[in-house]
C-alpha positions as CSV (number, residue, x, y, z in Angstrom):
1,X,13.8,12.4,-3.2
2,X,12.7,10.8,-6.5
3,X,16.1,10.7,-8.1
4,X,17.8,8.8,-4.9
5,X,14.4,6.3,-4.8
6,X,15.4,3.7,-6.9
7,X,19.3,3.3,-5.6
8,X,17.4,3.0,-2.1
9,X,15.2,0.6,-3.2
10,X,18.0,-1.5,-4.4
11,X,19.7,-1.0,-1.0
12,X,16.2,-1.9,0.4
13,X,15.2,-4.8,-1.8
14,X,19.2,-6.8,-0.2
15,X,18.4,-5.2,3.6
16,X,14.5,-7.2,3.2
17,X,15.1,-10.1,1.4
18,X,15.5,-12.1,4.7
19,X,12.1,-11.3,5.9
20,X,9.5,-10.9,2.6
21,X,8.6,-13.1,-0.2
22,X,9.3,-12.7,-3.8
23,X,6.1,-12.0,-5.2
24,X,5.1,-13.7,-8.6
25,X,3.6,-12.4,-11.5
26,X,0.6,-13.5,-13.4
27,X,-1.2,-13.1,-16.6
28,X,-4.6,-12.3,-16.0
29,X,-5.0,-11.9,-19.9
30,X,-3.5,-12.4,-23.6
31,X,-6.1,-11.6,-26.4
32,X,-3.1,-12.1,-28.9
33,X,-2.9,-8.9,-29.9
34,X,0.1,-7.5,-28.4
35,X,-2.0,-6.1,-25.1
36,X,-1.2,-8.3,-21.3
37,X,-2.6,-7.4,-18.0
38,X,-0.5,-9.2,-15.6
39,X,-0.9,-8.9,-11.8
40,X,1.6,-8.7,-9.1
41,X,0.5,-10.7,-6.2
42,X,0.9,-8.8,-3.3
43,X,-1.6,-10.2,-1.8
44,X,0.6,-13.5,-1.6
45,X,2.7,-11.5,0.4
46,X,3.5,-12.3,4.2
47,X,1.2,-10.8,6.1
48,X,-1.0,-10.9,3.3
49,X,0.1,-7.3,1.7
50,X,2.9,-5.4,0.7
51,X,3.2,-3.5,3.4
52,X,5.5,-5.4,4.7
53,X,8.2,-4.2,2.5
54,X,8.1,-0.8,4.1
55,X,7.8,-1.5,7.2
56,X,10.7,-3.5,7.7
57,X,12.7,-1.3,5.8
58,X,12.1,1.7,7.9
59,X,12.4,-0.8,11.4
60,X,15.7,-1.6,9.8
61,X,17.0,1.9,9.3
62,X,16.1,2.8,12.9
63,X,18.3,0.4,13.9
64,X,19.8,0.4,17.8
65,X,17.0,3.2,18.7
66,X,14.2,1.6,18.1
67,X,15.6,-2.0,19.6
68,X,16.3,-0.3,22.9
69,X,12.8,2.0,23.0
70,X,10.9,0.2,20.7
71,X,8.3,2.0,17.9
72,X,5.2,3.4,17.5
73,X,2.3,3.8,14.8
74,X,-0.9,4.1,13.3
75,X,-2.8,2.0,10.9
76,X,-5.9,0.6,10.1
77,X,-4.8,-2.3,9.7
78,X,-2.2,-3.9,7.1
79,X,0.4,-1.5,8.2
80,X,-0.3,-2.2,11.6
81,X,0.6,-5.9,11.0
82,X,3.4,-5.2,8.7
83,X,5.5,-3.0,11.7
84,X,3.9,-5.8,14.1
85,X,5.8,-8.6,12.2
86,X,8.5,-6.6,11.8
87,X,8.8,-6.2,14.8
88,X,8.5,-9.7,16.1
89,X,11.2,-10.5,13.5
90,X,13.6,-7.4,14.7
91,X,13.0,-8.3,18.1
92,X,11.5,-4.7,18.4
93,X,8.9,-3.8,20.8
94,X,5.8,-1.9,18.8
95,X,2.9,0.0,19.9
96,X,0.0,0.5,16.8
97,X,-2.6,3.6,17.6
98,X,-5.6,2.5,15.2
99,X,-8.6,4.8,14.8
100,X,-11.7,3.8,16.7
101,X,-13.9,2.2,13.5
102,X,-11.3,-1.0,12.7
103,X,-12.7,-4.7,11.9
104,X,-11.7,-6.9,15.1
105,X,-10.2,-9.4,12.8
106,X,-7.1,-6.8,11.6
107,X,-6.9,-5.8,15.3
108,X,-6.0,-9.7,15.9
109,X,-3.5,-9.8,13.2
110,X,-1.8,-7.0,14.9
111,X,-1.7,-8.3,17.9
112,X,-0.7,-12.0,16.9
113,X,2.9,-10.7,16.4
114,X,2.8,-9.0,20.0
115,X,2.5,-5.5,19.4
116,X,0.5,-2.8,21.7
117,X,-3.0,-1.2,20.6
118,X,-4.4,2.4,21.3
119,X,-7.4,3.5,20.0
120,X,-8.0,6.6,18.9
121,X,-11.1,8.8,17.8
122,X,-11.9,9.7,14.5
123,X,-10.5,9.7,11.1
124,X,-7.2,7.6,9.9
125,X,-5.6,10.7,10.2
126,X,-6.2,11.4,13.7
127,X,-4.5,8.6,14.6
128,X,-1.6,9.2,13.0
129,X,-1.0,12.7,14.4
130,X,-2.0,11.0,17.9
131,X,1.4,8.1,17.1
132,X,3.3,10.6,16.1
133,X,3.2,13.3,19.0
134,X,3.0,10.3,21.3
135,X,6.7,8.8,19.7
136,X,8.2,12.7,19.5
137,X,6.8,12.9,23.5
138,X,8.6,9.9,24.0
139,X,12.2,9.7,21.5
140,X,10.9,6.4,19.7
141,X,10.8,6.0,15.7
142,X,7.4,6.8,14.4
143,X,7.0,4.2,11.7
144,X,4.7,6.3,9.1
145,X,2.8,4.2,6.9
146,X,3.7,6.4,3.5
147,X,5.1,9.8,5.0
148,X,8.6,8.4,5.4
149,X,11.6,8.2,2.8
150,X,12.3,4.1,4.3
151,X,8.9,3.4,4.0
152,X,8.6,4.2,0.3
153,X,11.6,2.9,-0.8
154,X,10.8,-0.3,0.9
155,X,7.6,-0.1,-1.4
156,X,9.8,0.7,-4.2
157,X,11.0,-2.9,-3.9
158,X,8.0,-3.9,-6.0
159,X,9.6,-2.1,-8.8
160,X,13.0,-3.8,-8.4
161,X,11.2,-7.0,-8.7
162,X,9.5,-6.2,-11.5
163,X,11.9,-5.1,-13.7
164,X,13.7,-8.4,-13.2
165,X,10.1,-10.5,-14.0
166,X,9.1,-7.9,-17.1
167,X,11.4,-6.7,-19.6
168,X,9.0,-4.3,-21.1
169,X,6.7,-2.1,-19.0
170,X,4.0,0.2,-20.5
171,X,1.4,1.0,-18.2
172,X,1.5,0.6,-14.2
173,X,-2.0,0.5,-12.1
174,X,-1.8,0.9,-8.6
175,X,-4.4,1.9,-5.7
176,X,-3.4,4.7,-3.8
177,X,-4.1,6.1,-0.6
178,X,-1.1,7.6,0.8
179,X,0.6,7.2,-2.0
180,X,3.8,4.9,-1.0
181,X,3.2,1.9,-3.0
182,X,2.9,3.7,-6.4
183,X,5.2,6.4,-6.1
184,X,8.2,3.8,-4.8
185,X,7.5,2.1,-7.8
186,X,6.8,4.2,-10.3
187,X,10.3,5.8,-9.7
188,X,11.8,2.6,-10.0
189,X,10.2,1.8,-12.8
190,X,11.0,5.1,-14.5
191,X,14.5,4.4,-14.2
192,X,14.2,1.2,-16.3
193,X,11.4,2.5,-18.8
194,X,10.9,6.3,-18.5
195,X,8.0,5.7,-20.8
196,X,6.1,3.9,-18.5
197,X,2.8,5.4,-18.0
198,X,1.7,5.5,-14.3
199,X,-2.3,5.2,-13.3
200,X,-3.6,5.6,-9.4
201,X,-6.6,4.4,-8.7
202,X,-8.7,4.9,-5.8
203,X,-12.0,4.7,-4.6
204,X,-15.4,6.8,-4.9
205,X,-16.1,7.4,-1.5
206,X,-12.6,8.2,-0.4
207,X,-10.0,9.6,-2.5
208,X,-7.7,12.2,-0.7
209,X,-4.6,12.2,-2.6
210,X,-6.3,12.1,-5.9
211,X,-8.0,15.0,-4.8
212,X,-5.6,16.8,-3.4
213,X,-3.5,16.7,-6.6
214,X,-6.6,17.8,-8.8
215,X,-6.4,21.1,-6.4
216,X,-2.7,21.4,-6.3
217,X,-2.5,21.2,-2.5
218,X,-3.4,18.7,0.2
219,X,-7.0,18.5,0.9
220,X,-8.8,16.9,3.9
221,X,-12.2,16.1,2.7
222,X,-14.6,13.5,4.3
223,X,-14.1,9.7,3.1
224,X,-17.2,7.5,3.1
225,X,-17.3,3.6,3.9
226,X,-15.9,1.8,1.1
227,X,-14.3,-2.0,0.5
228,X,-11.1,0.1,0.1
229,X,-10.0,0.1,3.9
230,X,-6.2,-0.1,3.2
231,X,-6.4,3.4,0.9
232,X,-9.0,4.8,2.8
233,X,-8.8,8.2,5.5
234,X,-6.7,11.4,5.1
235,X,-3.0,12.6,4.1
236,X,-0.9,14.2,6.4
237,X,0.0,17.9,5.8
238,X,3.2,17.6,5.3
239,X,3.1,14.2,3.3
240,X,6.5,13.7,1.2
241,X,4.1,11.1,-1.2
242,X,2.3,14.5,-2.2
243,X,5.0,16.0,-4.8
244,X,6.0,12.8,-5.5
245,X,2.4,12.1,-6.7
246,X,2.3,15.2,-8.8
247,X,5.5,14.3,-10.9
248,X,5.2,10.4,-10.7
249,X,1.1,9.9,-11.2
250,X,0.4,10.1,-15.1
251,X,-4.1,9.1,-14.8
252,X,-6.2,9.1,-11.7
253,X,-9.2,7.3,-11.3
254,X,-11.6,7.0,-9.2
255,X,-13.4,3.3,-8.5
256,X,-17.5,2.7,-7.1
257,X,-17.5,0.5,-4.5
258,X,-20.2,-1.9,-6.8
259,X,-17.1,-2.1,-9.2
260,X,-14.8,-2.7,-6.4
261,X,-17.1,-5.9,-5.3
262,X,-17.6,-7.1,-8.6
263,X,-13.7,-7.4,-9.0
264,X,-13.5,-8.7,-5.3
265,X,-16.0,-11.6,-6.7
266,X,-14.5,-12.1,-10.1
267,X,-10.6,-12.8,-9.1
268,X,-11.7,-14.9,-6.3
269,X,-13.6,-17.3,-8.7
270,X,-11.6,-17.2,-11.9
271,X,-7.9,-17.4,-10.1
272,X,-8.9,-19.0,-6.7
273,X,-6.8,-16.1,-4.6
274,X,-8.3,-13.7,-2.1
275,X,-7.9,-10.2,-3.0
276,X,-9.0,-6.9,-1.0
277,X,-11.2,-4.3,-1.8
278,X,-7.9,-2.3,-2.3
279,X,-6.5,-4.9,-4.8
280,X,-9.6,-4.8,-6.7
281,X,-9.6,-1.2,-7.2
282,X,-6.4,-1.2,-8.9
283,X,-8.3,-4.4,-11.0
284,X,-11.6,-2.5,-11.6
285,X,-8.8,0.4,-13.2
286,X,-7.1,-1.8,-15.5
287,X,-10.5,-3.3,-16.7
288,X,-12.1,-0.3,-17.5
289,X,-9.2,1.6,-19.2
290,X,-7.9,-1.5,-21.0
291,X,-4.7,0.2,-21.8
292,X,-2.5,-0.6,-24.6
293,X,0.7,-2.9,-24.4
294,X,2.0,-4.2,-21.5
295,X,-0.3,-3.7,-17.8
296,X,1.1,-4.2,-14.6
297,X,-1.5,-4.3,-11.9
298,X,-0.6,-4.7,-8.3
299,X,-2.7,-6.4,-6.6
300,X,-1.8,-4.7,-2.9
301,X,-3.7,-7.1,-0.2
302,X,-5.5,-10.1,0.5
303,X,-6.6,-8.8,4.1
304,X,-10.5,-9.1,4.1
305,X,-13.0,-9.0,7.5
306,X,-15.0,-12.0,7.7
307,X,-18.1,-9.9,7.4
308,X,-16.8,-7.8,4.6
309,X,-16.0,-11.0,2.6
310,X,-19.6,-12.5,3.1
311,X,-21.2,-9.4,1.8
312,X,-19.1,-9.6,-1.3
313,X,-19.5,-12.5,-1.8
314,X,-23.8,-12.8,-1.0
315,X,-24.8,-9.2,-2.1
């Protein structure tokens, strides 16, 4: 799938444009010495991450099936509300199974665009197995929040974008927990600068994929709480983000969730924008690797729980 990614992402980034925002792209820094760390500012993006860009993609490509039985899915949250508003711009009914541990104020954002909730027991994981036999049981689209070829290159639209803002590339940081976001646009971006080096970052206390790349199969290992919710949880078996992860993914790193808050803090008082613990584990990654030339970090959400925010923000 890599080589056809970045001609679907082209055909994704005209199919989208209608219903997602143009992200900009900041300097965060400029010591003068031929090194920038710009950000991508997902978390500007409708619905607050970047999601969005899948989602629709993939609702688009199911086209007169999943008008006439609607679609189902499982997220714990920014997904959830991507395929939600989708939806509600499609005019597309949507059910979202969430696992049972999910902050009341994502649950709301889903719901605000009128799609369905099921909880389910357990792990991310489970719940995604639970959509998907449910949608197989019953012929609707499963909307997959990575483990779809829409879905990614609807993420991939990230790299069309920048290549138009950037014209040199070195280095691209993204957090990963599936894997869709940085493999949809790291293939893009190899296809402008096959140089580009390509860093995933995830947390500590829950870091599947990078695991499962380190043992050269898919792993399902416990995750622990972390400020990370959007990467956070397991990888499905047969997840098409895994080989693409093993060509596409140069560095991994894993983030500690006191780095994660710090980052959280930091961006939120120096550039007055919200960012999520997600976002600032791609941050906390380009800070402590401080790579040479050009940086692009994507900044992948802005969606934070009241209660998570306050005990960020008063440790």
């Amino acid at each position: 799938m890599n080589d056809d990614l970045p001609a679907a992402a082209v055909r994704a980034a005209a199919a989208i444009e209608p219903h997602v925002r143009r992200t900009p792209l900041e300097l965060l820094s400029d010591p003068g010495d031929g090194n920038q760390l710009w950000a991508k500012c997902e978390n500007l993006q409708v619905t607050g991450s970047f999601k969005v860009r899948g989602a629709i993609n993939a609702l688009l490509e199911s086209g007169e099936v999943a008008r006439s039985r609607g679609v189902v899915t499982a997220s714990t949250g920014n997904h959830g509300a991507a395929v939600a508003f989708g939806g509600y711009r499609l005019g597309i009914d949507v059910t979202v199974y969430t696992p049972e541990v999910v902050d009341p104020s994502k649950t709301a954002a889903i719901e605000r665009w009128g799609a369905r909730l099921v909880t389910v027991p357990g792990d991310p994981v489970d719940a995604e197995l639970t959509a998907g036999a449910f949608a197989v049981d019953n012929g609707q689209p499963y909307i997959s929040p990575y483990n779809d070829p829409a879905v990614v290159a609807g993420q991939g639209t990230v790299g069309i974008e920048l290549t138009d803002q950037l014209n040199q590339i070195d280095t691209l940081i993204a957090s990963v927990g599936g894997g869709g976001l940085i493999c949809g646009t790291a293939a893009v971006l190899r296809a402008a600068h096959p140089a580009v080096r390509v860093i995933g970052a995830s947390p500590v206390n829950s870091n599947v994929m990078m695991q499962s790349v380190a043992a050269g199969r898919i792993t399902q290992v416990a995750s622990q709480p972390t400020l990370s919710d959007g990467t956070a949880g397991g990888v499905e078996s047969d997840a098409i983000t895994f080989p693409m992860c093993q060509r596409l993914v140069d560095e991994w790193i894993a983030i500690d969730e006191d780095s994660i808050a710090a980052e959280m803090r930091s961006f939120i008082g120096t550039h007055h924008q919200l960012i999520e613990g997600s976002a600032a584990v791609a941050l906390a990654a380009a800070r402590r690797l401080s790579p040479a030339g050009i940086t692009v970090v994507i900044l992948c959400g802005a969606n934070v729980a009241a209660t998570t925010l306050r005990s960020v923000l008063e440790p």
